[in-house]
C-alpha positions as CSV (number, residue, x, y, z in Angstrom):
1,X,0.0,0.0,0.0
2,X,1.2,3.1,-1.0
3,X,-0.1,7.1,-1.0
4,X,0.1,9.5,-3.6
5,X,-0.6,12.9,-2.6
6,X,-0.7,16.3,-5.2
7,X,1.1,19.1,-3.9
8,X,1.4,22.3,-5.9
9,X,4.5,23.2,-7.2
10,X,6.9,25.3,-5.2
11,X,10.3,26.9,-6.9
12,X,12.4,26.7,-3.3
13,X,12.2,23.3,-3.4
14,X,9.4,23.1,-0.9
15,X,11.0,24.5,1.8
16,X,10.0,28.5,1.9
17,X,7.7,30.7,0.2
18,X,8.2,30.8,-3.7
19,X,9.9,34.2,-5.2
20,X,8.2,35.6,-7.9
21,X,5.5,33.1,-8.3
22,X,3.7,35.7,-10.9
23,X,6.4,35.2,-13.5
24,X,6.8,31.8,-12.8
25,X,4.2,29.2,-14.8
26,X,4.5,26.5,-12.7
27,X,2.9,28.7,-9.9
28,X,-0.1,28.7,-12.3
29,X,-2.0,26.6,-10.2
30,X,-2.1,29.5,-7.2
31,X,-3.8,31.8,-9.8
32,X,-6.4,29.8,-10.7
33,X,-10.1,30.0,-9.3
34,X,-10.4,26.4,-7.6
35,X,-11.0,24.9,-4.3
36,X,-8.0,24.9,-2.9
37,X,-7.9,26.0,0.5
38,X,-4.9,28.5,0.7
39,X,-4.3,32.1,0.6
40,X,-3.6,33.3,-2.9
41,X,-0.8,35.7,-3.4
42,X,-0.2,38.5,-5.6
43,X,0.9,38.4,-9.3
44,X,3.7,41.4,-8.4
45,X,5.6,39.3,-5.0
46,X,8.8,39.3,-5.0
47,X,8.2,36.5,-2.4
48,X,4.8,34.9,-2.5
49,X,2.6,36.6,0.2
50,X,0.1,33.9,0.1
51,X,-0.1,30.9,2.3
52,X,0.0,26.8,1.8
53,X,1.7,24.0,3.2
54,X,3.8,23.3,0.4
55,X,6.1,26.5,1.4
56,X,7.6,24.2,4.6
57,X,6.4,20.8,3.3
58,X,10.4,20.0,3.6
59,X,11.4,21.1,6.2
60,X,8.0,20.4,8.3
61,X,7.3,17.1,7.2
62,X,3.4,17.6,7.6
63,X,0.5,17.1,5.2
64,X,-3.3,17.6,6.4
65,X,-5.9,15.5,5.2
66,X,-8.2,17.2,2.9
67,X,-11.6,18.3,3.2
68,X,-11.2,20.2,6.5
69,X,-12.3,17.2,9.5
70,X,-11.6,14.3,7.7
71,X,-9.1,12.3,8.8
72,X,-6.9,9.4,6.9
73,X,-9.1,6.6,7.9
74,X,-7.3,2.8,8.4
75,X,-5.9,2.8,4.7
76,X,-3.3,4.9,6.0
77,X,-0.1,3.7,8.5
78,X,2.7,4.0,9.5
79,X,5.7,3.0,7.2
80,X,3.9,3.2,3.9
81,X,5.5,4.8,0.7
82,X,4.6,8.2,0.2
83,X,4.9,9.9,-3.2
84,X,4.9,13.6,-4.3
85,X,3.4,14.8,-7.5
86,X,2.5,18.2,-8.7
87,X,0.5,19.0,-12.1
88,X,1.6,21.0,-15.0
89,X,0.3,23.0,-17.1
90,X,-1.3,20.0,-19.6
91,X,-2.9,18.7,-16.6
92,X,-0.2,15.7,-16.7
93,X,1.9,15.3,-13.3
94,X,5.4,15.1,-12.4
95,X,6.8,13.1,-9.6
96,X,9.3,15.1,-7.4
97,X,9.9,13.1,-4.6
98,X,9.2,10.4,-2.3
99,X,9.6,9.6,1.4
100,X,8.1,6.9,3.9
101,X,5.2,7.6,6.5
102,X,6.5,8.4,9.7
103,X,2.9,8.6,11.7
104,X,-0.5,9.3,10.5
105,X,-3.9,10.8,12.3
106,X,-1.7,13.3,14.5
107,X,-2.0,17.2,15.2
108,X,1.5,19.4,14.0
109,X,3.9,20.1,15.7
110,X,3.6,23.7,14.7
111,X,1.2,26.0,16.0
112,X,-1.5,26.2,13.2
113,X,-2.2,29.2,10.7
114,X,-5.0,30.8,10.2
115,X,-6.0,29.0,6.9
116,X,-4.8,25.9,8.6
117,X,-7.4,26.4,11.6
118,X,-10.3,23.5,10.9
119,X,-7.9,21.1,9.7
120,X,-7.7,18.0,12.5
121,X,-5.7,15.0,11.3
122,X,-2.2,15.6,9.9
123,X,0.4,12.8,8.2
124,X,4.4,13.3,9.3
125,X,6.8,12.0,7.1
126,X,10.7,10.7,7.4
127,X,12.5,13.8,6.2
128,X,13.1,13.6,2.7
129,X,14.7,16.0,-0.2
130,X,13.4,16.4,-3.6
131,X,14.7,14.2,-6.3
132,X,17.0,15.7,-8.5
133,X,15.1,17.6,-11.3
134,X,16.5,15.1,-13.8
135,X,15.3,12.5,-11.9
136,X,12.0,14.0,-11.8
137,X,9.3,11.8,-13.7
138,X,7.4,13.7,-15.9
139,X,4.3,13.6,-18.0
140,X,2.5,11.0,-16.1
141,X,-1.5,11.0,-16.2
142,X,-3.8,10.5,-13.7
143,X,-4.1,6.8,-14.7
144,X,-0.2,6.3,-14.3
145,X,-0.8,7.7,-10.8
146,X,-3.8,5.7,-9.3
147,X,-5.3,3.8,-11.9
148,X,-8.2,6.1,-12.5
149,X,-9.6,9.4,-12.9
150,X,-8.4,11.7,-10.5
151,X,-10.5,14.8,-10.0
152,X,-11.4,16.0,-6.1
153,X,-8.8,15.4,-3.1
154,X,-5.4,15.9,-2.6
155,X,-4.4,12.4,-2.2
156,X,-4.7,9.1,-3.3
157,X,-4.2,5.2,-1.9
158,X,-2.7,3.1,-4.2
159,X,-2.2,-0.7,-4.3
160,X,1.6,-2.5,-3.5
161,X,1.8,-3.1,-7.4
162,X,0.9,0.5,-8.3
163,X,3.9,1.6,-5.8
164,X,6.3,-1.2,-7.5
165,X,5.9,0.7,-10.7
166,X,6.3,3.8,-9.4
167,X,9.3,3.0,-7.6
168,X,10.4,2.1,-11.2
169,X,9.5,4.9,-13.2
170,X,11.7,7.0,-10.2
171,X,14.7,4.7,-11.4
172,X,14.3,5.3,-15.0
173,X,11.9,2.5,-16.2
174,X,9.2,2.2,-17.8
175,X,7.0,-0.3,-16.9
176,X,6.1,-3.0,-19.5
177,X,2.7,-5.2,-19.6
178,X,2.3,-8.1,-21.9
179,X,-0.8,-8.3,-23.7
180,X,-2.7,-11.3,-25.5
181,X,-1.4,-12.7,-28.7
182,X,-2.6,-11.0,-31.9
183,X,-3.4,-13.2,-34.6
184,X,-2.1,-11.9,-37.9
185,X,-4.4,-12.0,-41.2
186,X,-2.0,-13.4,-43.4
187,X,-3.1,-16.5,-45.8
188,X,-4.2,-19.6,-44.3
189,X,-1.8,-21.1,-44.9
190,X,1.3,-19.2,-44.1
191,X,-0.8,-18.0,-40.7
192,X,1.1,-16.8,-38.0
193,X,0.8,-15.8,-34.2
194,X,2.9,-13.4,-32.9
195,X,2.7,-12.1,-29.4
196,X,3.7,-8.9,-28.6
197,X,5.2,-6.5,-25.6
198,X,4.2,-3.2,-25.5
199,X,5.4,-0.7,-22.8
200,X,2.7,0.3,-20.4
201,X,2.0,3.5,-21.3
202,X,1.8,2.8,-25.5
203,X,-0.4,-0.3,-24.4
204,X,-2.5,2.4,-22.4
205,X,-2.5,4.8,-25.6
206,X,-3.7,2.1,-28.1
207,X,-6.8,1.2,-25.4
208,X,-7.5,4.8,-25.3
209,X,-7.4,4.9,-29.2
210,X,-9.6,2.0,-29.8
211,X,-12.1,2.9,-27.5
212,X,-12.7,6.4,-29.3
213,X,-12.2,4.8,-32.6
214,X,-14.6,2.0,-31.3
215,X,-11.7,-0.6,-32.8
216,X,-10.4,-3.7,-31.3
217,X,-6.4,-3.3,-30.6
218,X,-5.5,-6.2,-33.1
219,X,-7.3,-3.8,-35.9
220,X,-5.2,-1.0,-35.4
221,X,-2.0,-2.6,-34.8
222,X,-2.5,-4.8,-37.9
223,X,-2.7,-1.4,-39.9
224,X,0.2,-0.3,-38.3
225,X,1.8,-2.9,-39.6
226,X,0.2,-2.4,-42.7
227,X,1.2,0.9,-43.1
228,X,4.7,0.5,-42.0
229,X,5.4,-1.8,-44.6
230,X,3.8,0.3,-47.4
231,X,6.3,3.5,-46.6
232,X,9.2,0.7,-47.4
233,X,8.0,0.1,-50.6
């Protein structure tokens, strides 16, 4: 069992206000008329003026559960895999860091802020630094994350196998899933079966494809194929 939980981005590596988050698009989710519960700041700071708990998520090690009263429920314990992902600007997310669960359900250590005030159950974490930005993993989608849509809440539980890949994707790769054999349409009798590997994420595409397209996957590989071997001559 593992947690995934959607920070917003912070350009001090989470550990103090952001400076100039007007010029700055990845602080474009602070701008934006949501429902996150933080105090906006101003286009013109120098250093952000508004308030959230990524500016001392690092050096804190505290994350509230979200909506204000709720707590973490039984899902959550201690010594589980925490991971840290922020969104960009395609509505994609990028994994920055990850850290274990050091104790869950428990008030801060700090005194609480004003925006904070409502906000009962808390998760601490094991210290941790942000990965370095090249080993940052980018461009993931909701589905990558947590195996489905993701719209309300600021975190997620995901199963041991969902962490696994995860962990993977951190250490540069990309997780693979076999699919069923696809029967070629060649003659009778020079048929062939060939199985094929995809990588997880073009295995996820093609799904996506075929199910706007309303085609099964063999169909569209197949003219894959087909085409590839027309632009050869």
């Amino acid at each position: 069992m593992g947690i995934v939980i959607r920070v917003l981005y912070n350009n001090q590596d989470w550990k103090s206000p952001c400076t100039h988050p007007g010029n700055d698009t990845f602080c474009h989710k602070c701008f934006e008329q949501s429902n996150l519960d933080i105090k906006r700041p101003s286009r013109s700071d120098d250093v952000c003026s508004g308030l959230c708990w990524e500016r001392d998520l690092c050096t804190n090690f505290e994350w509230g559960c979200t909506p204000k009263g709720r707590s973490f429920g039984n899902r959550a314990y201690k010594g589980i895999r925490a991971f840290f992902v922020f969104q960009q600007h395609d509505h994609k997310y990028t994994l920055w860091a990850t850290t274990t669960v050091e104790s869950v359900n428990v008030p801060p250590k700090r005194q609480l802020m004003d925006h904070e005030i409502g906000y009962d159950s808390w998760m601490r974490f094991v210290p941790f630094e942000p990965l370095q930005t090249d080993k940052w993993v980018r461009d993931l989608r909701d589905i990558d994350l947590v195996d489905n849509e993701w719209k309300q809440g600021r975190h997620r539980f995901i199963t041991p196998e969902k962490e696994t890949e995860l962990e993977k994707r951190i250490e540069g790769t990309t997780p693979g899933e076999r699919i069923s054999s696809l029967h070629t349409s060649l003659p009778i009798s020079e048929s062939k079966i060939v199985a094929i590997t995809f990588a997880n994420n073009i295995y996820r595409r093609l799904i996506e494809v075929g199910k706007t397209e309303g085609r099964q996957l063999e169909e569209i590989v197949k003219e894959a194929v087909a085409e590839w071997l027309r632009t050869r001559g």
